[in-house]
C-alpha positions, 0 to 999 in steps of 0.5 A: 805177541802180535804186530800192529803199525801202532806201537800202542796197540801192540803194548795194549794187547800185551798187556791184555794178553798178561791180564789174560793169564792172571785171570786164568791163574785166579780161576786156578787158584779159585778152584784149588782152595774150593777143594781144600774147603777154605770157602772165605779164601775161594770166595775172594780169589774167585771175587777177583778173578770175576772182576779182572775179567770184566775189566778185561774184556772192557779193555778188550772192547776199548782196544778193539774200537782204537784199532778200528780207528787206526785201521780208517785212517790206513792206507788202502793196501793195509787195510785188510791185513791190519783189521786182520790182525786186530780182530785175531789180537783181540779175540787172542788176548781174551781167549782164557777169560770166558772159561775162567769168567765161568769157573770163577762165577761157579765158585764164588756162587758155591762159595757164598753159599756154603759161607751163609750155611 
């Protein structure tokens, strides 16, 4: 996990780096219940995956901005290194949530439509 001189950034981005792996894990899930033709199902576990993704990359954003601030307030000696590892925290936390954002999308799409046929 990522180290940051506030104990509540190092918390957020954990819990961004879980809520990471969870979407992932629906995309996943998304994807094995299309192949199994079980379209209500797809449809709810790709419904889900869209929307932990949107809500991480909110949160994302949110911790992004407080880790700036954080970073104002710092001394001048720490400054590079604790932006450094802000930027590198965030765009670790949300490294699995644009593909799985697209699968997902792709088979809620799909999924919609073969239950309106």
């Amino acid at each position: 996990m990522c180290t940051t001189s506030s104990q509540w950034l190092s918390t957020a981005f954990g819990v961004l780096q879980w809520t990471s792996l969870l979407a992932a894990a629906c995309a996943i899930a998304s994807v094995v219940v299309s192949i199994q033709r079980k379209w209500p199902l797809a449809r709810k576990f790709a419904r889900g995956c869209v929307l932990v993704c949107v809500l991480e990359l909110a949160m994302t954003a949110g911790t992004l901005i407080y880790g700036f601030n954080a970073v104002a307030s710092a001394e001048a000696a720490s400054k590079a290194t604790m932006l450094a590892q802000t930027i590198s925290c965030g765009m670790n936390c949300s490294a699995f949530v644009f593909p799985s954002f697209i699968v997902a999308a792709l088979v809620w799409i799909i999924a919609s439509r073969r239950l309106r046929a």
